[in-house]
C-alpha positions in Angstrom: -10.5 28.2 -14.4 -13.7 25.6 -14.7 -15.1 24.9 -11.5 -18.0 22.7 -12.7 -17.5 19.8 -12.8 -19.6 15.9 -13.3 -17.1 14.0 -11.1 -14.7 15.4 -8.5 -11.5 12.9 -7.4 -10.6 13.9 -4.1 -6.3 12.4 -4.2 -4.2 11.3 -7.5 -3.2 7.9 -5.3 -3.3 4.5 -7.0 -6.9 4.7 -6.7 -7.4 8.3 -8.0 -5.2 8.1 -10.7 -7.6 5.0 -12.5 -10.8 6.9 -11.8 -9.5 9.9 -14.1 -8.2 7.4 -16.3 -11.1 4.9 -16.7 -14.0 8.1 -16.7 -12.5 10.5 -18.8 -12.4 7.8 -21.5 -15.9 9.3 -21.9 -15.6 12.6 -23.4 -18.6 13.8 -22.5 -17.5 13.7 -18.8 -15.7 16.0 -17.0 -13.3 15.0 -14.3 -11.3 16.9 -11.6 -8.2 15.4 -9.8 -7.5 17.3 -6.7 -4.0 16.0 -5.1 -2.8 18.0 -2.1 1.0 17.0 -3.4 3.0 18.2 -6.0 3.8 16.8 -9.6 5.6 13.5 -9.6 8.7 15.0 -11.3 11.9 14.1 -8.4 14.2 11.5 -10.0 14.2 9.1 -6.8 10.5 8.0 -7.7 11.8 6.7 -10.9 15.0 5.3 -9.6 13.7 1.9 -8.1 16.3 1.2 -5.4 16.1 5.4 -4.3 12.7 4.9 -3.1 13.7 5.4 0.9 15.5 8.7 0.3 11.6 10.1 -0.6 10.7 9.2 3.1 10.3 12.9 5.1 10.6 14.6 2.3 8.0 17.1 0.5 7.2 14.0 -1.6 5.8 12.2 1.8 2.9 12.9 4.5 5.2 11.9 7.0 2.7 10.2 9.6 3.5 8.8 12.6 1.5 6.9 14.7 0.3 7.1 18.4 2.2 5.4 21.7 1.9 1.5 20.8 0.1 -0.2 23.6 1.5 -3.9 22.7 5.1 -1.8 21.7 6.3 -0.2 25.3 4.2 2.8 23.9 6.5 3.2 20.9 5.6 5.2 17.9 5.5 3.8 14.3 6.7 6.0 11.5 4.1 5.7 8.9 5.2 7.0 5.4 2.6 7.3 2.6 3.0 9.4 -0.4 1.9 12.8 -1.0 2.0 13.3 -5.0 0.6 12.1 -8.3 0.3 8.1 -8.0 0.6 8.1 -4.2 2.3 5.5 -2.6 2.6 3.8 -6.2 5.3 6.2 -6.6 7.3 6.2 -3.3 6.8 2.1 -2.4 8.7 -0.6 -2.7 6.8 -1.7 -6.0 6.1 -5.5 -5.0 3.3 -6.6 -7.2 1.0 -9.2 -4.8 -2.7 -9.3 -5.1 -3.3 -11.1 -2.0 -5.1 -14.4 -1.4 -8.4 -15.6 -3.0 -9.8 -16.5 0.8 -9.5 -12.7 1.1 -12.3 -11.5 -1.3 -14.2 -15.1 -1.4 -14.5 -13.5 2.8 -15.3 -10.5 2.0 -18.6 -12.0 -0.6 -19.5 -14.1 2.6 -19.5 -11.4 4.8 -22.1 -9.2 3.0 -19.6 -7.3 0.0 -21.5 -8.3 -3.1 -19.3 -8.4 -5.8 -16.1 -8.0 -4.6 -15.5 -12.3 -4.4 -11.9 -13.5 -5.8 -14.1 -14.9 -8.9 -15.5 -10.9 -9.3 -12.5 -9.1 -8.8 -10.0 -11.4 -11.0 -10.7 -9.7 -14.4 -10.3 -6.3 -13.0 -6.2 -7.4 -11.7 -6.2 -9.3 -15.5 -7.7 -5.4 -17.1 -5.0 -3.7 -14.9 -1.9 -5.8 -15.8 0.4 -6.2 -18.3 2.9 -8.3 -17.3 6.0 -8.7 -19.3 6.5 -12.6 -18.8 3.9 -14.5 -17.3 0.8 -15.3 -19.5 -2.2 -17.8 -18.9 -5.7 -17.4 -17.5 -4.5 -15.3 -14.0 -2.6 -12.3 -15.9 -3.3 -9.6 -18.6 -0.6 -8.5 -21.1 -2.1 -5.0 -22.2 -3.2 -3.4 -19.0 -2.2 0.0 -18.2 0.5 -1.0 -14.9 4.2 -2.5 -16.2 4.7 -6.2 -14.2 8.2 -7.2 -14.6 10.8 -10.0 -13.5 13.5 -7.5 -11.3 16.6 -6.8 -13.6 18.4 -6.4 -10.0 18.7 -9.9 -9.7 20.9 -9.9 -6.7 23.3 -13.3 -6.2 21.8 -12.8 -2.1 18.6 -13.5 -2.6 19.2 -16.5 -4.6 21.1 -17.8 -1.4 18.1 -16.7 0.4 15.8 -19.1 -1.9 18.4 -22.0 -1.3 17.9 -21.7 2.6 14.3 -21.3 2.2 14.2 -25.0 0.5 17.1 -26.0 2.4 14.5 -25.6 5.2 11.3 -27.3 3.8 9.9 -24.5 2.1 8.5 -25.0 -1.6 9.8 -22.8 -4.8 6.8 -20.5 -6.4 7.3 -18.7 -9.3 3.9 -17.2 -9.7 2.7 -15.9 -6.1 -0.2 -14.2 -8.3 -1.6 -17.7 -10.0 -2.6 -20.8 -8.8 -1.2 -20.9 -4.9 0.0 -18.7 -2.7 2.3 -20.8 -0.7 5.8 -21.1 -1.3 8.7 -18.7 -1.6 10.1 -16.9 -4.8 11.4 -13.9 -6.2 8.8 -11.2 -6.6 7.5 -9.2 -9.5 7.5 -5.6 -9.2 5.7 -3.1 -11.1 8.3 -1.7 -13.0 9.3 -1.2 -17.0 12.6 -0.8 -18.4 14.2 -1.2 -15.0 12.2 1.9 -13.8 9.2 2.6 -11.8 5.6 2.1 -13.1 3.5 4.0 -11.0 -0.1 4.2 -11.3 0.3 8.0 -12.5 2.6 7.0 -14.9 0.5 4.1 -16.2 -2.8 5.8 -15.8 -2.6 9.4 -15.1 0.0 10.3 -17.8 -1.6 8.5 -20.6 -4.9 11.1 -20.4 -3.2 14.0 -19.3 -3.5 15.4 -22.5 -8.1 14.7 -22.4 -9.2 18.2 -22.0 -12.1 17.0 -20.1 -9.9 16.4 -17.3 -8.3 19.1 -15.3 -5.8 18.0 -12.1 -4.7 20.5 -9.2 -2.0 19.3 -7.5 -0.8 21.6 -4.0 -4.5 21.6 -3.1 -5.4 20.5 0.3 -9.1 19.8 0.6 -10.8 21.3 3.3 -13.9 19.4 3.6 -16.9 18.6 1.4 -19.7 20.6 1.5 -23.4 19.2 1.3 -26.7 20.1 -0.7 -28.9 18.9 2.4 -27.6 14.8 1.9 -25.7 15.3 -1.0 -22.2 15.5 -1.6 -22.3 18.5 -4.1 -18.9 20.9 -3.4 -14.9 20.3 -2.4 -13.7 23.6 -0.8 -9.8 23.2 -1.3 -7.2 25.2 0.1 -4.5 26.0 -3.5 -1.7 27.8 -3.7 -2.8 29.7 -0.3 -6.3 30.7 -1.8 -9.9 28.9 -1.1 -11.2 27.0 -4.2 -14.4 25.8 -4.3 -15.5 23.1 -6.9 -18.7 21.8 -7.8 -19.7 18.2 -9.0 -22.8 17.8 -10.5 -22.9 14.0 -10.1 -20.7 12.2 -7.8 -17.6 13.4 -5.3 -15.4 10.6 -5.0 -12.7 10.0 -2.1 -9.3 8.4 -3.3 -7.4 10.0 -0.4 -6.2 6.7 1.2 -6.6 4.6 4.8 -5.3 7.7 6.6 -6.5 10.9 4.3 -10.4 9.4 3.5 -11.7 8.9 7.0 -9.9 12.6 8.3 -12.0 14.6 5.0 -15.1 12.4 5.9 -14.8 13.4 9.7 -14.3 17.1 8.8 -16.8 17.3 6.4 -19.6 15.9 9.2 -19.7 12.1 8.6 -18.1 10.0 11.6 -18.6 9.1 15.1 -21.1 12.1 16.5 -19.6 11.9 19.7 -16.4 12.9 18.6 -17.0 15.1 15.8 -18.9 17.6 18.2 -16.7 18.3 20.5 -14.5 19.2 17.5 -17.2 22.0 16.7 -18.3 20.0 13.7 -21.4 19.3 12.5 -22.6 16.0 12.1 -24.6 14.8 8.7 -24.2 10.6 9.3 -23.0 8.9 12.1 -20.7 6.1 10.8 -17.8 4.3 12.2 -15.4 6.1 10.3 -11.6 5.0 10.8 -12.4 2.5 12.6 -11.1 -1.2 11.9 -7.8 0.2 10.6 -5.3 -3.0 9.7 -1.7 -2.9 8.7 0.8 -5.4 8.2 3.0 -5.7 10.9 7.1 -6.4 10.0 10.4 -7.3 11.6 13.4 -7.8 10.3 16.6 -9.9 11.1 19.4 -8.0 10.4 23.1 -9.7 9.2 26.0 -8.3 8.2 28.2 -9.6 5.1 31.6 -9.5 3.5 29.4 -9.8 -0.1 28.9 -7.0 -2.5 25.5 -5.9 -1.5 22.7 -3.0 -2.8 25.1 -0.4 -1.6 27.2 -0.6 -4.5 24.8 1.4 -6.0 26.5 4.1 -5.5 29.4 3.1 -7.8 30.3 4.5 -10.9 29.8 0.7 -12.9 26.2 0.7 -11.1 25.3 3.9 -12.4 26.3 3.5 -16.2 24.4 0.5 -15.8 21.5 2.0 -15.0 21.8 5.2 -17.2 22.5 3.4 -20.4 21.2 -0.5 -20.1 18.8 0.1 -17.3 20.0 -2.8 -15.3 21.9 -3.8 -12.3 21.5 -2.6 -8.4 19.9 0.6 -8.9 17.3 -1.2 -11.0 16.6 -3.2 -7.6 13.0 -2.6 -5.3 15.2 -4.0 -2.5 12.7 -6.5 -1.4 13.4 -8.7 -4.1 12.7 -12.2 -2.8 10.5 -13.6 -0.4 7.2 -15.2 0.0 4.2 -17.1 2.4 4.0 -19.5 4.1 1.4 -20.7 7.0 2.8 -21.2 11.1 0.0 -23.6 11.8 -0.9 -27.0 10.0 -4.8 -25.7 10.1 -4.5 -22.4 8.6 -6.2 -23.0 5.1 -4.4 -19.6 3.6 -0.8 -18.3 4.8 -0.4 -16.3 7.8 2.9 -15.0 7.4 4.9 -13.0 4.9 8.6 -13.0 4.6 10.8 -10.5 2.8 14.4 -10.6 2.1 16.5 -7.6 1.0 20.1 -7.7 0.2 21.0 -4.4 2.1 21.3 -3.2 5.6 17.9 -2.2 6.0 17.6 -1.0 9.6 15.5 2.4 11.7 12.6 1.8 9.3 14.8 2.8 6.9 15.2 5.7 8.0 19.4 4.9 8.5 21.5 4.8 5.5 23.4 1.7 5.0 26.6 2.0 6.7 27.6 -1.5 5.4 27.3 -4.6 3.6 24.2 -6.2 5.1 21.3 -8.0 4.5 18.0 -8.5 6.3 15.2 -11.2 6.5 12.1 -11.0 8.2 8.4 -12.0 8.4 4.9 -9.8 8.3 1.7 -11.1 9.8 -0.6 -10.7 7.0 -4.0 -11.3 8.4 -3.9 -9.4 11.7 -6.4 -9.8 13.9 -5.6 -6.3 16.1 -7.7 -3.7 14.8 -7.0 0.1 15.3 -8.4 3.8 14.2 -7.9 7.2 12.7 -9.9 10.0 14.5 -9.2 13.9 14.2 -6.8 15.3 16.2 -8.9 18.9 15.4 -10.9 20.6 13.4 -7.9 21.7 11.6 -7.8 20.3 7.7 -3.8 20.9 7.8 -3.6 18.8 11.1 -2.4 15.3 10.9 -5.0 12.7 12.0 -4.3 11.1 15.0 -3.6 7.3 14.3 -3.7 4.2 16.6 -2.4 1.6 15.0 -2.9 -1.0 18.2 -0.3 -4.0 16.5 -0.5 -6.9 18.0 -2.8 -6.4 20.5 -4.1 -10.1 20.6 -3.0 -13.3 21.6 -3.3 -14.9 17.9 -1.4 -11.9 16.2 1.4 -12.2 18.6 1.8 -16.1 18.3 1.7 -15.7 14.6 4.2 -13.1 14.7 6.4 -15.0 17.2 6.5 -18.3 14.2 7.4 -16.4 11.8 10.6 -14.7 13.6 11.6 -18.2 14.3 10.7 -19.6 10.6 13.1 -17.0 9.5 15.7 -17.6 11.6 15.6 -21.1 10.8 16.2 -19.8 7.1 19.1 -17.8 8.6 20.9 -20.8 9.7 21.0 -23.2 6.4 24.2 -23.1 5.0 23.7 -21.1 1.7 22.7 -18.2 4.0 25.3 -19.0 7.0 28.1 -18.8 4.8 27.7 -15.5 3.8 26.7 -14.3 7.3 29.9 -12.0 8.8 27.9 -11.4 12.3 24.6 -10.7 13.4 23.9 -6.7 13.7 19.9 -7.1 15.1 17.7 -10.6 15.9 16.5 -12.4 19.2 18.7 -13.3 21.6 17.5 -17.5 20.9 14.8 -18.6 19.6 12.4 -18.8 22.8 9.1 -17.0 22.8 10.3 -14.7 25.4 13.4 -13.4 23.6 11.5 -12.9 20.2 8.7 -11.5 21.6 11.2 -8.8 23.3 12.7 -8.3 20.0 9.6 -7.6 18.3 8.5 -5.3 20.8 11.7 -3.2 20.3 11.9 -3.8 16.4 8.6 -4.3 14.5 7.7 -1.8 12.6 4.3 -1.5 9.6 5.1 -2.8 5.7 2.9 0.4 4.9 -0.4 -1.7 4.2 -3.1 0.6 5.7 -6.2 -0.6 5.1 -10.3 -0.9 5.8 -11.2 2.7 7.7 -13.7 2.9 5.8 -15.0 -0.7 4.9 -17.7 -2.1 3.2 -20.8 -2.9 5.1 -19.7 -0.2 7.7 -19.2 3.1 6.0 -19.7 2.8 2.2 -22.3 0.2 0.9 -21.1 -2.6 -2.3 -21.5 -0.3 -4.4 -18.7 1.9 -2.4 -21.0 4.8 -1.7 -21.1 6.1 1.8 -24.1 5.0 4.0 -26.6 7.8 4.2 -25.9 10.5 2.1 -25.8 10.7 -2.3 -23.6 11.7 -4.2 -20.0 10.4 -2.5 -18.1 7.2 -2.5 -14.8 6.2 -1.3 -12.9 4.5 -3.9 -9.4 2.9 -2.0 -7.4 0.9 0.0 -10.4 2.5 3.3 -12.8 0.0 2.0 -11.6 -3.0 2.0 -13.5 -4.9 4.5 -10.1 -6.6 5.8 -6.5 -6.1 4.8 -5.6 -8.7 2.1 -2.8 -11.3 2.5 -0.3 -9.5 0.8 1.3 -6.0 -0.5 -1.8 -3.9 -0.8 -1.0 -1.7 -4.3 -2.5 -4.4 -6.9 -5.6 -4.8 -5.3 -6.3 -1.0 -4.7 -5.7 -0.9 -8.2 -8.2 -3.4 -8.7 -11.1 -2.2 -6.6 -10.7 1.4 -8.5 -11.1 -0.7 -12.1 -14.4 -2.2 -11.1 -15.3 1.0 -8.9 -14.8 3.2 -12.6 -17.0 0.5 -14.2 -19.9 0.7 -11.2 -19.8 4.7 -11.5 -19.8 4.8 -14.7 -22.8 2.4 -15.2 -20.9 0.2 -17.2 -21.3 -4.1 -17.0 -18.8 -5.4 -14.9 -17.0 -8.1 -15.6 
């Protein structure tokens, strides 16, 4: 097998996946995709509504985090997905690119071409999206954007009691405002998933200047003096060592990135030595980590809802029209809104899903249900991944320290009782049978209790390795040649929004800065 190699992925995420894509276009560069997962071959990643049934599986890494400080010390499952496409192909499939305040504030605060104005043709080169045209989307990118063929009756009631109280329709959260509240688009075709390996990856799997390893756990990376020059991976139970000859390039996510860049000697000194390790750079690695905290208000229902999946009608169908519940991401409607009259951008998120959706999913639905909720999209609470030893195989210890501040928990607090203002209008009331989980009233007190007991992450991590702290504009890490990180890690904050499209994004301008081509 070639172990020489000009660039060396390190995880076949979202992120990973484009990089092999965009640089093997040149055939005169070689590329290998190492993915510590297996091939994305189980039928409930292309089954959109199946995509909880993946979590603790082979098919996830299966995090969880430490003892929440603002959460009675309660631990947050944190699912991410271990195999070609990442969390593209175990996530709910919402297709949001955030806010343009996000990456006009990431320009002001020192990222150099990463502005809303900078990044816009790289979501346009990335998209094809089946109905919406105009100057904000692309129609022959490699990632599938579709209306949802689920089109459940519930969320349309949902969208009544959103206008019922005061909030405005949007049919376009990707275009010219943010505001409002809508069905989503999801990144599906044909009713099925459209994963980044599936719209990337598979497309030049056939390029025979790129080779991927999937079941190989990297160890660390190993250095020429400063530069990144060899990835010593651990594959089917035998040491691999591959060698770049120009750039090593970490796609291994919020959680995976910082843990190879600690073991490999770049990180806090202080705690790398005690570990026995080395260290090359001292950086903040893992700090600033951001997630989007969620709650959901739970209802039950006597309407048909997603769990008539499982019928016989729902799977004919699927199997020969590709339509109907099993079609459905779950979180099918929803949108932003802002708590405060001086917030310039939206602070708050809600989702609606027409099934009981309850134990962070962890639960099957029992019965007909339904569940509303809001997510604080622009936390202000920041927390960290550091090593839990010098063990590659050992899961990273992770803090995610939600709602730690004042501001986060107000913001949280408005948007639990802006949903269960929604939950009252009579196009949702009606269909309400009883409460099964929400606040006791709508007093600060009882919601803040609730959330305490209830919120959980929308699986957003982000920023552990941001720009301006760790990796420079150009996204390679401060102090050594030869290595970037190219993910969701470098975002200098989390965006206002599901976190897939804009990963995406960063990777398409990342493959054109690595590749030495213009941007756009």
């Amino acid at each position: 097998m070639k172990k020489d190699f000009d660039y060396i992925i390190i995880g076949a995420g979202s992120a990973g996946c484009v990089l092999a894509a965009r640089l093997t276009e040149d055939p005169n560069v070689t590329v290998a995709l190492v993915e510590a997962g297996d091939r994305d071959n189980a039928m409930e990643i292309d089954v959109p509504l199946l995509f909880p049934a993946l979590f603790k599986t082979q098919f996830d890494w299966d995090f969880i985090s430490e003892p929440e400080p603002a959460l009675k010390q309660r631990r947050i499952y944190l699912p991410r997905g271990k195999t070609l496409g990442g969390s593209s192909s175990t996530n709910a499939m919402v297709y949001i690119r955030g806010n343009p305040k996000d990456f006009d504030d990431w320009a002001k605060e020192g990222a150099t071409g990463w502005s809303y104005k900078e990044l816009l043709p790289y979501f346009i080169k990335s998209e094809a999206n089946e109905s919406k045209r105009g100057g904000f989307h692309g129609a022959d990118g490699p990632l599938r954007v579709s209306d949802s063929r689920s089109m459940h009756p519930l969320v349309d009631r949902f969208l009544q009691a959103a206008e019922e109280s005061g909030h405005a329709r949007n049919d376009d959260f990707n275009g010219p405002s943010q505001f409002g509240i809508g069905r989503y688009q999801v990144t599906q075709h044909n009713g099925e998933r459209w994963s980044a390996a599936r719209g990337y990856l598979r497309p030049a799997l056939a390029r025979s200047n790129l080779l991927v390893l999937t079941n190989a756990l990297v160890q660390r990376i190993e250095f020429d003096g400063r530069r990144a020059r060899r990835v010593v991976t651990r594959h089917h139970d035998e040491e691999l060592i591959l060698r770049a000859e120009r750039e090593i390039i970490l796609s291994a996510g919020a959680y995976g990135s910082p843990q190879i860049l600690m073991l490999s000697g770049i990180g806090r000194a202080d705690q790398l030595k005690p570990l026995a390790i080395c260290p090359i750079v001292d950086l903040p690695v893992g700090d600033d980590l951001q997630d989007h905290p969620f709650v959901l208000l739970n209802y039950l229902t006597d309407q048909e809802t997603l769990i008539a999946a499982t019928s016989e009608e729902s799977r004919r169908l699927f199997e020969e029209e590709r339509r109907g519940p099993l079609t459905s991401n779950v979180a099918e409607g929803g949108g932003f809104i802002a708590t405060s009259p001086r917030l310039v951008a939206p602070d708050i998120q809600i989702t609606m899903g027409a099934v009981m959706f309850v134990e962070e999913a962890l639960t099957t639905p029992y019965d007909h249900g339904f569940g509303l909720g809001p997510t604080l999209v622009k936390p202000t609470s920041r927390g960290k991944v550091v090593l839990r030893s010098a063990r590659p195989d050992a899961k990273p210890r992770i803090f995610c320290n939600l709602l730690t501040t004042p501001e986060d928990r107000s913001s949280m607090i408005a948007g639990v009782r802006a949903c269960l203002e929604i939950a009252k209008q009579s196009s949702l009331k009606a269909v309400q049978r009883q409460t099964q989980h929400a606040p006791r009233s709508a007093s600060d007190h009882d919601i803040w209790s609730y959330i305490q007991q209830q919120v959980q992450v929308f699986y957003h991590p982000t920023s552990t390795c941001g720009i301006g702290k760790v990796v420079d504009s150009g996204l390679n890490v401060l102090g050594v040649e030869g290595l970037r990180v190219v993910d969701a890690s470098v975002m200098p904050t989390i965006v206002r929004g599901n976190t897939n499209a804009t990963t995406i994004a960063i990777a398409e301008r990342a493959s054109d800065l690595i590749a030495g081509r213009p941007v756009r």
